[in-house]
Backbone of each chain as ProteinMPNN parsed JSONL, in Angstrom:
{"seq_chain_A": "XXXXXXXXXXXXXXXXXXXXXXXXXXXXXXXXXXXXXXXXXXXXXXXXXXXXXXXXXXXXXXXXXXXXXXXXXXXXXXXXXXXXXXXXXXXXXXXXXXXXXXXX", "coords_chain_A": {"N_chain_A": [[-4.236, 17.027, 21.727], [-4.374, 19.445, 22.567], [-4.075, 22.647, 23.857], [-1.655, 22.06, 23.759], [1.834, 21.17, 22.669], [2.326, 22.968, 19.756], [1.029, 22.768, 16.209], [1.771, 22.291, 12.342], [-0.051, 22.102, 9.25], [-0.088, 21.569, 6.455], [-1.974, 21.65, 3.497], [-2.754, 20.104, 0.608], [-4.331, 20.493, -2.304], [-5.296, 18.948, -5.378], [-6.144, 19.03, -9.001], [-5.243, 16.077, -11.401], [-3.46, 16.781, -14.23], [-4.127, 14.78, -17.558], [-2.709, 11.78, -18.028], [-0.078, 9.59, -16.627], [2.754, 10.915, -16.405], [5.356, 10.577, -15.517], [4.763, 11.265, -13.155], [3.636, 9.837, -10.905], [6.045, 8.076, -9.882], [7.859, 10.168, -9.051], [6.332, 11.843, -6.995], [5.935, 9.917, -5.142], [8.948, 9.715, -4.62], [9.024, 12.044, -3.63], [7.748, 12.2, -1.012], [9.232, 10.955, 0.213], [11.897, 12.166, 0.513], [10.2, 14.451, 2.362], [9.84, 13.116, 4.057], [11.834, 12.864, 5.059], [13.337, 15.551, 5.998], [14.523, 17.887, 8.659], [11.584, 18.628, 11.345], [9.613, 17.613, 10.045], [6.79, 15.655, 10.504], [4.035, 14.257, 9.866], [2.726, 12.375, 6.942], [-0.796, 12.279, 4.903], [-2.149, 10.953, 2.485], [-4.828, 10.976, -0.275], [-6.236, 9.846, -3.363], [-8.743, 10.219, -5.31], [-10.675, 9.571, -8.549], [-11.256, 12.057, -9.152], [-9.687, 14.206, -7.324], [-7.197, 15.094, -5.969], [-5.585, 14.907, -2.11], [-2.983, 15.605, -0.331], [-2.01, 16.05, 2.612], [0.52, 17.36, 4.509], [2.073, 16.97, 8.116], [3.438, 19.255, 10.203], [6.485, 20.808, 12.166], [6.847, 23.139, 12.797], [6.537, 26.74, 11.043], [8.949, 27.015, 10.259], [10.315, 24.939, 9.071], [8.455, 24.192, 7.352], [8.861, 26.106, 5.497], [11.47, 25.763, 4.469], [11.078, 23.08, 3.065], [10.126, 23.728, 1.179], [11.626, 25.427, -0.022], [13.83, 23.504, -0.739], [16.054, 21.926, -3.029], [15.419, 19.571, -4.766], [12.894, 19.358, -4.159], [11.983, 21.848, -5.155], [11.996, 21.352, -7.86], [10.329, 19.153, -8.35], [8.398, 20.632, -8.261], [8.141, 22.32, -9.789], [8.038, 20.659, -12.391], [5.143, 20.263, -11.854], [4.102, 22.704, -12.079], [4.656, 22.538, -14.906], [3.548, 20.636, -15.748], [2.385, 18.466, -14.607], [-0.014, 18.696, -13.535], [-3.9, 20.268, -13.55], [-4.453, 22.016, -11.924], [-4.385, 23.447, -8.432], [-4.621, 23.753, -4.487], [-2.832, 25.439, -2.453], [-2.858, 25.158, 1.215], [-1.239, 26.724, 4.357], [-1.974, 25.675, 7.096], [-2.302, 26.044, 10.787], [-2.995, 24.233, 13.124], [-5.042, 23.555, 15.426], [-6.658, 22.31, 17.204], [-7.598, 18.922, 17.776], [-8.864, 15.876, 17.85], [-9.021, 11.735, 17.782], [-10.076, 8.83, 16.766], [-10.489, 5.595, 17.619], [-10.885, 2.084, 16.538], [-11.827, -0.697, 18.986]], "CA_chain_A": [[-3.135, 17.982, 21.747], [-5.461, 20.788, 22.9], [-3.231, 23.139, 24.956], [-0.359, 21.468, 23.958], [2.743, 21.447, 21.695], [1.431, 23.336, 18.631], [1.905, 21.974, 15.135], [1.156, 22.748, 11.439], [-0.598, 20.97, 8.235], [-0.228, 21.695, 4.969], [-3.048, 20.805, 2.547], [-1.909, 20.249, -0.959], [-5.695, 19.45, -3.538], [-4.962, 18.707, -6.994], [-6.583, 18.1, -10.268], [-4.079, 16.014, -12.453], [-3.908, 16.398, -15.993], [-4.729, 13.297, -17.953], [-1.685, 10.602, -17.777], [1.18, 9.735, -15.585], [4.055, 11.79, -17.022], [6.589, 10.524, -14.544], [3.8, 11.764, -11.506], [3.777, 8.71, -9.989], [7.58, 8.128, -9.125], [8.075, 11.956, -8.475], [5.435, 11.955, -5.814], [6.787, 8.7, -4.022], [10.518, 10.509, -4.153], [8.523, 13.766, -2.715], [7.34, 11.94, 0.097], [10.044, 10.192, 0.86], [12.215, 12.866, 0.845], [9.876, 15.101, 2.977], [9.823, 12.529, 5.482], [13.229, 12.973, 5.978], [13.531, 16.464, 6.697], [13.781, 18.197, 10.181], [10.121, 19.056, 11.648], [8.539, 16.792, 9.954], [6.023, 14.867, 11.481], [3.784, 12.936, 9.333], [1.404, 12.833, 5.625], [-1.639, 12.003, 4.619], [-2.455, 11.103, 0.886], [-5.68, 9.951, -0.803], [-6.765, 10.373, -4.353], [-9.902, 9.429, -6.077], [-10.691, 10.44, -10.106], [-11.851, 13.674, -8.966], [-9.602, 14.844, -6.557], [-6.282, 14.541, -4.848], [-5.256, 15.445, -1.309], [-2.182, 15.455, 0.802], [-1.55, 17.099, 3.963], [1.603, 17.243, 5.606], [2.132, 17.62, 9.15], [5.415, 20.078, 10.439], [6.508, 21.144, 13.666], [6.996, 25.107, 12.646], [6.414, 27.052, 10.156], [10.313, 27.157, 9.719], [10.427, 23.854, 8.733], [7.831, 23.816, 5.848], [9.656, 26.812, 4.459], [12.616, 25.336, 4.426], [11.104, 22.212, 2.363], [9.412, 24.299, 0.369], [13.016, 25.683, -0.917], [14.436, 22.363, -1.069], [16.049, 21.856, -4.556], [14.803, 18.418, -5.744], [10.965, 19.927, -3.815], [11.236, 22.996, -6.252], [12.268, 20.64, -9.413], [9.475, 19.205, -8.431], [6.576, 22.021, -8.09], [8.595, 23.433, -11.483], [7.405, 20.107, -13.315], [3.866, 20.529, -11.095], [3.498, 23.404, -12.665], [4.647, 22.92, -16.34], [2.856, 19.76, -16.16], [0.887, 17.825, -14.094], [-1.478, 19.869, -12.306], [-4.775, 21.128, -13.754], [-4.928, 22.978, -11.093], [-3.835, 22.767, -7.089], [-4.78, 25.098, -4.068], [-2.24, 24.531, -0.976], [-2.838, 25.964, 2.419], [-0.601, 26.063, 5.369], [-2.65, 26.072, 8.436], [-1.849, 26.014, 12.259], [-3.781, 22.886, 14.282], [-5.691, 24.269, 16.868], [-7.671, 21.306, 18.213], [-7.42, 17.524, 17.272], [-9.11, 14.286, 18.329], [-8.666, 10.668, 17.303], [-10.542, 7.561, 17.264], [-9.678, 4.027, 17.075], [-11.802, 1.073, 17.084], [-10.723, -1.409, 19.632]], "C_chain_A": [[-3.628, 19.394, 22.051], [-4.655, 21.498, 23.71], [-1.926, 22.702, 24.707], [0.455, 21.934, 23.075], [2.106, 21.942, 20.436], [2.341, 23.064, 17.295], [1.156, 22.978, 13.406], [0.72, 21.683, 10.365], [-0.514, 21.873, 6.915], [-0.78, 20.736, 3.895], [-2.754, 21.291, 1.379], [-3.517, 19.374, -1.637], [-5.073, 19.9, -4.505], [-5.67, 18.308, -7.564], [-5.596, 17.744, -11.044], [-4.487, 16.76, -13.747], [-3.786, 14.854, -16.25], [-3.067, 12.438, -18.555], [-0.497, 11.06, -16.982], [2.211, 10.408, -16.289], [5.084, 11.761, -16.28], [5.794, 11.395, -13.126], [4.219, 10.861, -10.644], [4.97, 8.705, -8.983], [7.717, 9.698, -8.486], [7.282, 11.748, -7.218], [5.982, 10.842, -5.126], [8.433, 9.7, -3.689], [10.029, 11.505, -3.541], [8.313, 13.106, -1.572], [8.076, 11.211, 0.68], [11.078, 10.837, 1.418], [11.865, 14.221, 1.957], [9.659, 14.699, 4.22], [11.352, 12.452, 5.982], [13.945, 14.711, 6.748], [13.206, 17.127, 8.34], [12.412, 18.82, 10.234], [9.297, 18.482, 10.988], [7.986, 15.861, 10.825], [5.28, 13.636, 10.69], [2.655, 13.126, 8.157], [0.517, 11.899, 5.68], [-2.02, 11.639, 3.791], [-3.846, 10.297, 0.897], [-6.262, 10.641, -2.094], [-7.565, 9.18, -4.769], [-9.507, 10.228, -7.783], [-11.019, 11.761, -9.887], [-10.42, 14.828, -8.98], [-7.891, 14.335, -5.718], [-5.57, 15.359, -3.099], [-3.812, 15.317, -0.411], [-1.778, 16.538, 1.48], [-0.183, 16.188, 4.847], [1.486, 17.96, 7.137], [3.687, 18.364, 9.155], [5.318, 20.248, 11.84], [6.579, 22.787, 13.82], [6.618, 25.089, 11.243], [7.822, 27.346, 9.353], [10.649, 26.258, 8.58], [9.91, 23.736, 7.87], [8.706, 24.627, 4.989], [11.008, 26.288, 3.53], [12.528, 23.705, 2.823], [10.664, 23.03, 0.864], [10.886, 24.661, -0.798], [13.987, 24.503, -1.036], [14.856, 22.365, -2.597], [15.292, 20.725, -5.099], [13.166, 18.9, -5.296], [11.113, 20.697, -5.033], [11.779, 22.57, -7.86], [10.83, 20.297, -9.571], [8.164, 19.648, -8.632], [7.029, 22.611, -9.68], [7.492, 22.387, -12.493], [5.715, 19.959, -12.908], [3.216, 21.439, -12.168], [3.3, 22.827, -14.322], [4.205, 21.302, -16.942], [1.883, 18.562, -16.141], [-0.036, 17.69, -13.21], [-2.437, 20.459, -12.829], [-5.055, 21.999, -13.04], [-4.439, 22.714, -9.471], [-4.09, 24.124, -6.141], [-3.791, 24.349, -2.948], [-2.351, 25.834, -0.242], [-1.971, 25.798, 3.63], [-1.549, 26.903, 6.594], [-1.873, 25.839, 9.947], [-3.117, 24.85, 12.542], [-3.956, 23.342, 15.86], [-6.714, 23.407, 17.872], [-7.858, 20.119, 17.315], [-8.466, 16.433, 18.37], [-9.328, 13.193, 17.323], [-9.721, 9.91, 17.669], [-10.332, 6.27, 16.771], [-10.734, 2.558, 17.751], [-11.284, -0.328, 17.801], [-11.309, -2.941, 18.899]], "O_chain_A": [[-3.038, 20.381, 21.613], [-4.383, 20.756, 24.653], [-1.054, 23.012, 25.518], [0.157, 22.998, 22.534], [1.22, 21.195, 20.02], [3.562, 23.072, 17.139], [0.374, 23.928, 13.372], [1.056, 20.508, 10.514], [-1.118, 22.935, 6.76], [-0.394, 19.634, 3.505], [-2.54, 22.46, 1.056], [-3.797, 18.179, -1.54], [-4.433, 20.948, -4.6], [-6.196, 17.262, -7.185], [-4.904, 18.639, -11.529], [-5.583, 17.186, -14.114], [-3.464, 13.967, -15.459], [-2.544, 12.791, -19.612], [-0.042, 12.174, -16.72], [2.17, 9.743, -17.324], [5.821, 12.746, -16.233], [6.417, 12.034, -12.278], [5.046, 11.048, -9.752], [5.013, 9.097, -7.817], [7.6, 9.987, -7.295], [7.999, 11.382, -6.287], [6.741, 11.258, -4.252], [8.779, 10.199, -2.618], [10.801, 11.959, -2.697], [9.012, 13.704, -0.753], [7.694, 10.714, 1.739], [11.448, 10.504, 2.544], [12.771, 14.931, 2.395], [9.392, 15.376, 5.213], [11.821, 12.058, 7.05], [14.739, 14.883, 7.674], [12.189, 16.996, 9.02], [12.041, 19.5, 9.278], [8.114, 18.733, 11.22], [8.594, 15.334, 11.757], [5.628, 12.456, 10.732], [1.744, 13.932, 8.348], [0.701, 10.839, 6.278], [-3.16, 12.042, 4.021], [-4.116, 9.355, 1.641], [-6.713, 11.785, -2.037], [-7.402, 7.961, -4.722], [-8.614, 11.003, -8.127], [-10.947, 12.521, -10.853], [-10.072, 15.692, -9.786], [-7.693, 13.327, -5.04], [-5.08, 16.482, -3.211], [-4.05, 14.487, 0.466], [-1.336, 17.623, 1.102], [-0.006, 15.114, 5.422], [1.013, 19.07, 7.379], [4.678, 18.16, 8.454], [4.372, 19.944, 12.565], [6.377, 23.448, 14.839], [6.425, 24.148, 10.473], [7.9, 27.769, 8.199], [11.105, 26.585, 7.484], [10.565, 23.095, 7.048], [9.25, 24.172, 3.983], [11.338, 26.423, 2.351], [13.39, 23.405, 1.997], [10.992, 22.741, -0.286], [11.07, 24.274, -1.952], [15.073, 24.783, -1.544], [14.033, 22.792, -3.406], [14.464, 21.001, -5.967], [12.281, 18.774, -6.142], [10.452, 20.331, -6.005], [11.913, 23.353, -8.801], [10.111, 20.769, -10.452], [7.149, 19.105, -9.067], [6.305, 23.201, -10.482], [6.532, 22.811, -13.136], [5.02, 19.487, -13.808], [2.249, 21.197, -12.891], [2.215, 22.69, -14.887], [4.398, 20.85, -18.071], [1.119, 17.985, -16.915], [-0.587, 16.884, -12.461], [-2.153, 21.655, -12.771], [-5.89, 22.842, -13.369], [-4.062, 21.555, -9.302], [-3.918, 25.264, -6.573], [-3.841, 23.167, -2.607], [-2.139, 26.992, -0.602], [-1.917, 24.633, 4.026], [-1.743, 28.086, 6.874], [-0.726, 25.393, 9.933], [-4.164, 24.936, 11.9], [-3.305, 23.415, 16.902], [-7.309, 23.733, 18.898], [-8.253, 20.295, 16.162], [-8.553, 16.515, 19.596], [-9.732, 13.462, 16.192], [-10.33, 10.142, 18.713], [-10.033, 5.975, 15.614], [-11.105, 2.22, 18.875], [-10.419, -1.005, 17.247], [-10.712, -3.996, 19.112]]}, "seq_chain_B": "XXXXXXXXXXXXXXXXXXXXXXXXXXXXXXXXXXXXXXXXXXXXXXXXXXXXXXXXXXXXXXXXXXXXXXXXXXXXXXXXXXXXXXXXXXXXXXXXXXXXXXXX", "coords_chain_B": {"N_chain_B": [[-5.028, 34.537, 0.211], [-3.553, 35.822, 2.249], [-2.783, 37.819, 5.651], [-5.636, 38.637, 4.948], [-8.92, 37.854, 5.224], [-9.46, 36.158, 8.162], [-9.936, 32.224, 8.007], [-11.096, 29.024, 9.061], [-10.004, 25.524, 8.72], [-11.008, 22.113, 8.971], [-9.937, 18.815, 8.969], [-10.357, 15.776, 8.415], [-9.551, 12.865, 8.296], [-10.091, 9.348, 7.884], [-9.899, 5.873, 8.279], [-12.146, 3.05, 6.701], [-14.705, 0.442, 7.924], [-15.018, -2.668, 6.553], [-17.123, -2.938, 3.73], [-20.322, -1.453, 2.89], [-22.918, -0.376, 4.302], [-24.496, 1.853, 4.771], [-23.165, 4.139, 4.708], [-22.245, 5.551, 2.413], [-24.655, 6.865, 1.201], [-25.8, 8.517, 3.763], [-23.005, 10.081, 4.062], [-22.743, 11.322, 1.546], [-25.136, 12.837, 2.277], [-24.833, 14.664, 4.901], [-22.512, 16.357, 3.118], [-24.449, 17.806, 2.168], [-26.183, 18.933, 3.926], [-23.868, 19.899, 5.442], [-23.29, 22.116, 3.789], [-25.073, 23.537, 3.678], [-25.082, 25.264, 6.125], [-24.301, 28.04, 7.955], [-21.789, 29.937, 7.62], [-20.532, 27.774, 6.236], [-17.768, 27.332, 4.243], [-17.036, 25.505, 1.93], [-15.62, 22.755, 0.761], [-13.83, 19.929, 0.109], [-12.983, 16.343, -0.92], [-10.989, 12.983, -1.018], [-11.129, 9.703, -1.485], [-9.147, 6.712, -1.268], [-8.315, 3.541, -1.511], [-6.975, 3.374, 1.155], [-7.158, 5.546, 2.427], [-9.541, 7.571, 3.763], [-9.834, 11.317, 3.096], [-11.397, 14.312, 4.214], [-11.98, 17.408, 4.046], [-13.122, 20.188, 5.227], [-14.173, 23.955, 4.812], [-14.4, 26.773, 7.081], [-15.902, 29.767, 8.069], [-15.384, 30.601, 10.879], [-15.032, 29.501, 14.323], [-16.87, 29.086, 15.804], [-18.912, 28.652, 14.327], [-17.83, 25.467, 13.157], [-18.394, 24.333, 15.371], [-21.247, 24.786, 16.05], [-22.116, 23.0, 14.168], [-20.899, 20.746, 14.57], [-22.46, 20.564, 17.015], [-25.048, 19.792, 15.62], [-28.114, 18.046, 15.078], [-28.764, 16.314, 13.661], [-26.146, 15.592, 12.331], [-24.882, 14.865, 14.279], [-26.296, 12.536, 14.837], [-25.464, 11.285, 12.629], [-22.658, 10.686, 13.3], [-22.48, 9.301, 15.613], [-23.559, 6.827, 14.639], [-20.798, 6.965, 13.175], [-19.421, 5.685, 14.582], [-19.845, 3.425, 15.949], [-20.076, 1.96, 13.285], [-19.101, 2.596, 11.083], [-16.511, 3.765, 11.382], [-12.806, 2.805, 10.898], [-10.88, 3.778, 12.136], [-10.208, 6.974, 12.659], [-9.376, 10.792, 12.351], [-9.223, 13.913, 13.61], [-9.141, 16.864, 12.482], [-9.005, 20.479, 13.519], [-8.257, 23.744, 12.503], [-6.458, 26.78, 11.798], [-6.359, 28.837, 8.889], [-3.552, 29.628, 7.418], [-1.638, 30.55, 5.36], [-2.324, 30.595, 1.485], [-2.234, 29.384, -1.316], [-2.769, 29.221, -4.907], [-2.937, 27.667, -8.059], [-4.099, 27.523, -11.244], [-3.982, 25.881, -14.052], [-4.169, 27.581, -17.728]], "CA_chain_B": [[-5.722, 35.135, 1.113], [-2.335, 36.515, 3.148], [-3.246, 39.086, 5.65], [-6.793, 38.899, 4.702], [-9.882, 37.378, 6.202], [-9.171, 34.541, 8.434], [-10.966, 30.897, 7.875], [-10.661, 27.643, 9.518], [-10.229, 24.156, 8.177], [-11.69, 21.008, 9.717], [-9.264, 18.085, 8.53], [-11.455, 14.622, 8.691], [-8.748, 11.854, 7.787], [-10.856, 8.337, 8.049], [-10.467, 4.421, 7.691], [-13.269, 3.057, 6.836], [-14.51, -0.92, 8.496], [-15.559, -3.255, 5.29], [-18.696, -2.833, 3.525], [-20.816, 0.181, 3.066], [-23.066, -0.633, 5.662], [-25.212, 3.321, 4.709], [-22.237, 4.632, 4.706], [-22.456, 6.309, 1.382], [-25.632, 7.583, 1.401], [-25.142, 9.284, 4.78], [-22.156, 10.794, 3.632], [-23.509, 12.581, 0.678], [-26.44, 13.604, 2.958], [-23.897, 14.646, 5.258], [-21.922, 16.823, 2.559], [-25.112, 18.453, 1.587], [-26.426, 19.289, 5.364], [-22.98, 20.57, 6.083], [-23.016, 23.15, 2.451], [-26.243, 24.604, 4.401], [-25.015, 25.906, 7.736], [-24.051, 29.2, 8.406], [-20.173, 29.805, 8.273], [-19.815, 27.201, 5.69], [-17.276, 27.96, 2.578], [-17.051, 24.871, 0.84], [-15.385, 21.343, 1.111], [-13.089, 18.621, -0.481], [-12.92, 15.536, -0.581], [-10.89, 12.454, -1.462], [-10.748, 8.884, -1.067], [-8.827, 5.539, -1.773], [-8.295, 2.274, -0.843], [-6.148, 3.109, 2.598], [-7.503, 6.032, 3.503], [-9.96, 8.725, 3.102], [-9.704, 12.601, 3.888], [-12.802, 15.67, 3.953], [-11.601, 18.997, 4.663], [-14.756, 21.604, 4.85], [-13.705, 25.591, 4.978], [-15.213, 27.47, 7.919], [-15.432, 31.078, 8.413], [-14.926, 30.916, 12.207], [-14.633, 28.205, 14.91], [-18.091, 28.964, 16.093], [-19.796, 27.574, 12.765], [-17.536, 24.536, 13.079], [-18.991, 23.897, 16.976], [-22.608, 24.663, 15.871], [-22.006, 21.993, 13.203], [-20.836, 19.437, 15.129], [-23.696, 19.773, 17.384], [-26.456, 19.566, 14.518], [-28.677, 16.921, 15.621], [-28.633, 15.003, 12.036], [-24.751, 15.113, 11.657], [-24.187, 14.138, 16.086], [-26.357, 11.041, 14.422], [-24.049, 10.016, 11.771], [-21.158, 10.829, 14.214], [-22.725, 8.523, 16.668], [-23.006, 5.479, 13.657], [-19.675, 6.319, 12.316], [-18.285, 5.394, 15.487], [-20.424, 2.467, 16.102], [-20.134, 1.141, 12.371], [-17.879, 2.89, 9.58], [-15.432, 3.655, 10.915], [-11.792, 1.705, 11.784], [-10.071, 5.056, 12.251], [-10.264, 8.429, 12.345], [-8.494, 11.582, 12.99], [-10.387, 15.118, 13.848], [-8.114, 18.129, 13.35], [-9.561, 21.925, 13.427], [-7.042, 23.993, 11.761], [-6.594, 27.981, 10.99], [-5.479, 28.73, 7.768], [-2.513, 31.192, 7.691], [-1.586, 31.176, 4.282], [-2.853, 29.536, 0.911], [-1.933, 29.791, -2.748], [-3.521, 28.518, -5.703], [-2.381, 27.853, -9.747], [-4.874, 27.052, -12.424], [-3.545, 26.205, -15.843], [-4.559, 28.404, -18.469]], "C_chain_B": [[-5.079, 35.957, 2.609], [-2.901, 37.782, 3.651], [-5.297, 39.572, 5.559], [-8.137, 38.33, 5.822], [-9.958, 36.099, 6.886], [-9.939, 33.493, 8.379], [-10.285, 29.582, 8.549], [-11.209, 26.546, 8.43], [-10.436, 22.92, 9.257], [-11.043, 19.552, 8.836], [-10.158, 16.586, 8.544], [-10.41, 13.753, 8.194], [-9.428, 10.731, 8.275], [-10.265, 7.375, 7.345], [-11.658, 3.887, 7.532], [-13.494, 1.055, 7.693], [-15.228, -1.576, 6.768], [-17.083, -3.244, 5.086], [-19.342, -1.728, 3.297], [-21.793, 0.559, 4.314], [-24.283, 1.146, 5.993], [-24.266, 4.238, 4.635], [-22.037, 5.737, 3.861], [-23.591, 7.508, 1.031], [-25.882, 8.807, 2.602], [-24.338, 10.126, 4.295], [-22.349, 11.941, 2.198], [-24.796, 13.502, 1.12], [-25.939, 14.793, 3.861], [-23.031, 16.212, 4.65], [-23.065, 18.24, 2.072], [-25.632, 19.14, 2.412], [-25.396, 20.632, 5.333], [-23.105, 22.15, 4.555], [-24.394, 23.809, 2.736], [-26.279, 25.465, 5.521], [-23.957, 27.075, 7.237], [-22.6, 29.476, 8.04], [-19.628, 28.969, 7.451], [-19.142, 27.873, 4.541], [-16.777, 27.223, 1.962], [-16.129, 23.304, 1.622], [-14.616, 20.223, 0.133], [-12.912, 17.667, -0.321], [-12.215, 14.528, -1.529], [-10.444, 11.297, -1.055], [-10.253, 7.555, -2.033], [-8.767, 4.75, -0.948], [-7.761, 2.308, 0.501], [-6.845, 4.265, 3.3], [-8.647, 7.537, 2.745], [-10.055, 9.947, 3.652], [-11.277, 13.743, 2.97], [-12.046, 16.818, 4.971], [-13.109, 20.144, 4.268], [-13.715, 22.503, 5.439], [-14.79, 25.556, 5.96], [-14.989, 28.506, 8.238], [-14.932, 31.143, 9.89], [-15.307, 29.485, 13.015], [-16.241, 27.885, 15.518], [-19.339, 28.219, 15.293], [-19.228, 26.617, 13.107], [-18.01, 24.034, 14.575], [-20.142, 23.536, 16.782], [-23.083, 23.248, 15.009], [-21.757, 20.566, 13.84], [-21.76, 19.219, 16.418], [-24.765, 19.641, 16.776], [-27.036, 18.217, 15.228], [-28.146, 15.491, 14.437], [-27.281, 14.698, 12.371], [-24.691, 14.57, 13.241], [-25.087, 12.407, 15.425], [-25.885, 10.33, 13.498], [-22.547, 10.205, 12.443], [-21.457, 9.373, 14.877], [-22.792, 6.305, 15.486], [-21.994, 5.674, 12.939], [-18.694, 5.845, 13.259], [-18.711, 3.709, 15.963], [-20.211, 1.424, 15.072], [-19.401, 1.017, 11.212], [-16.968, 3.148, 9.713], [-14.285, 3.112, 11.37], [-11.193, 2.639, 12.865], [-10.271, 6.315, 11.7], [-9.541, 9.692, 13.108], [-9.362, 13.098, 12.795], [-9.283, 16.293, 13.895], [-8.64, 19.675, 12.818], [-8.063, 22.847, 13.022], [-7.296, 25.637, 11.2], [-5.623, 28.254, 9.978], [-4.649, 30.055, 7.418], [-2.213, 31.444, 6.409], [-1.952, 30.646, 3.363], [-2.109, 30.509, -0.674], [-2.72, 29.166, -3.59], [-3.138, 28.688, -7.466], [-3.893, 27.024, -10.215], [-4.199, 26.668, -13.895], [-4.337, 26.863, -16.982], [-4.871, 27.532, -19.651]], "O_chain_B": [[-5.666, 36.448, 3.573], [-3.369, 38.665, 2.932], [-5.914, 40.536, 6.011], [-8.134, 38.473, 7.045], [-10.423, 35.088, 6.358], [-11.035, 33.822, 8.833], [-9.093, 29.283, 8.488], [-12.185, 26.531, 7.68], [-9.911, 22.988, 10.368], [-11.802, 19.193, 7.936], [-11.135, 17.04, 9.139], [-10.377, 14.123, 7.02], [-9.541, 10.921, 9.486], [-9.999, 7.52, 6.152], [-12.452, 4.299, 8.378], [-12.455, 0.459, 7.978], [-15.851, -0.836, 6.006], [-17.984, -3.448, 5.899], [-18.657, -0.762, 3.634], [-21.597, 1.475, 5.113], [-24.716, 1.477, 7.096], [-24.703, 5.375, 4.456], [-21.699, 6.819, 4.341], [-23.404, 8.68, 0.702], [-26.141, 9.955, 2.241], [-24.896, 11.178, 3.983], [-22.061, 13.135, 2.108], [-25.29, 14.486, 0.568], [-26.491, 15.881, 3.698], [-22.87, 17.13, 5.454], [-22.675, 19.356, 1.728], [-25.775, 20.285, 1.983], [-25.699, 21.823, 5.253], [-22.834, 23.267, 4.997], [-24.783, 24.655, 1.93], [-27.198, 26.215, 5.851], [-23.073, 26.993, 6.384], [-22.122, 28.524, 8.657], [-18.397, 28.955, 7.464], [-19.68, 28.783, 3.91], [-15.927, 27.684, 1.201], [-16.122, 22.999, 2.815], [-15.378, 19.753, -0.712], [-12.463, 17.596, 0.823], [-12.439, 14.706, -2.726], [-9.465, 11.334, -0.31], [-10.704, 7.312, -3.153], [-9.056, 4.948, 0.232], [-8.009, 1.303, 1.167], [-7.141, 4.182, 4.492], [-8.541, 8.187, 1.705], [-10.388, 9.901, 4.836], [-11.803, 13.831, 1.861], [-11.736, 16.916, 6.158], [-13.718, 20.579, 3.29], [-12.78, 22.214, 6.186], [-15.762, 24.801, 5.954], [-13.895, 28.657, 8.783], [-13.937, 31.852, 10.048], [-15.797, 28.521, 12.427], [-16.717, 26.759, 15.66], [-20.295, 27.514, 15.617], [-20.082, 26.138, 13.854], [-17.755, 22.832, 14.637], [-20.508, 22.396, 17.071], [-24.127, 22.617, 15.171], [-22.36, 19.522, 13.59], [-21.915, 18.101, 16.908], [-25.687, 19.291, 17.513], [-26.307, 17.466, 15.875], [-27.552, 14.412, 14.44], [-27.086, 13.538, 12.732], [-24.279, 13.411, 13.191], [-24.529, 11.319, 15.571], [-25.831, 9.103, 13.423], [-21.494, 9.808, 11.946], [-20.716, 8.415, 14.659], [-22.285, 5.2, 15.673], [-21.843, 4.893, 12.0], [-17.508, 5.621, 13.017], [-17.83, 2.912, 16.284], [-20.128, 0.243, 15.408], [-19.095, 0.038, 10.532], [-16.158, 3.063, 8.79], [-14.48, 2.744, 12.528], [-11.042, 2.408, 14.064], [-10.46, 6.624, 10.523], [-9.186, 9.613, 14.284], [-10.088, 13.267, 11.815], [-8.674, 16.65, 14.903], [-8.608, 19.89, 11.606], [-6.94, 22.448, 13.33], [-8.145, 25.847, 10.333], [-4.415, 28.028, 10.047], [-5.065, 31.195, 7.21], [-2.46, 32.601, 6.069], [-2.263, 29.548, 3.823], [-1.718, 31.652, -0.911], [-3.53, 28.42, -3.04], [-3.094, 29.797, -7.999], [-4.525, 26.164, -9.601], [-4.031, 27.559, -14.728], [-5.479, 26.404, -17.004], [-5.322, 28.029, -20.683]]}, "name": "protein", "num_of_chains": 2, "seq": "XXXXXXXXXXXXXXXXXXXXXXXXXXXXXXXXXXXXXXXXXXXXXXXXXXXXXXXXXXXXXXXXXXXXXXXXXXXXXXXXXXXXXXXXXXXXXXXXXXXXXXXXXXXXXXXXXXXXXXXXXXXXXXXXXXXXXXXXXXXXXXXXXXXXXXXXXXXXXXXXXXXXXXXXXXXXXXXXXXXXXXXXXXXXXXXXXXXXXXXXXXXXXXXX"}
């Protein structure tokens, strides 16, 4: 996509706190719901004990905003905060050069 | 960091093929290489069963070039394409805005 249509990613790391507190489901409804909004494109998730990551792709920066103020998103980030997040840094970047590989 | 000093991210999203195969070892060699070069500012990582993601910080795009021609890391490039991995996705990425909560 070098030269091409330009896109964005938003990287969401997390440390939980220690048990599910209704995380689980919440995060499936987050991502289910964020795949339905316009400009989305497409996520990423993978957590180990350490460490968790997901990056969303968007098509603007309109478009994340927009999720970002979502009501059931900011129910969500409310109980994020007031409860199961040791901690979380999110960045929204621009995608400035990509390649893929796929084993045939 | 709004406004402030700009940094790139280097997205690494990976399947891996079954087995470890050096895989591991490499990869912490790998992690420790890359937390020596020039330009680096740190690195995350997390993986599960479907998929695993490494994001390294980079002050500028020029560190992330120099890096990917290192001799060492172009030779675990060259066996992760040959042996670890199923899939992978390569995306360079400037980071426009970022936030961050800690719990107290």
């Amino acid at each position: 996509m070098d030269n091409g249509h330009e896109y964005f990613a938003v990287i969401f790391s997390s440390k939980r706190t220690p048990g599910d507190n209704g995380y689980g489901e919440m995060a499936e409804r987050m991502m289910e719901l964020a795949a339905q909004q316009p400009g989305f494109i497409g996520v990423e998730t993978a957590r180990d004990e350490h460490l968790g990551i997901t990056i969303s792709y968007w098509e603007n920066q309109e478009a994340i905003a927009a999720w970002k103020k979502d009501a059931k998103h900011h129910e969500a980030q409310r109980l994020g905060h007031k409860k199961w997040y040791q901690s979380f840094s999110l960045r929204v970047c621009k995608v400035v050069r990509e390649s893929h590989f796929e084993r045939r």
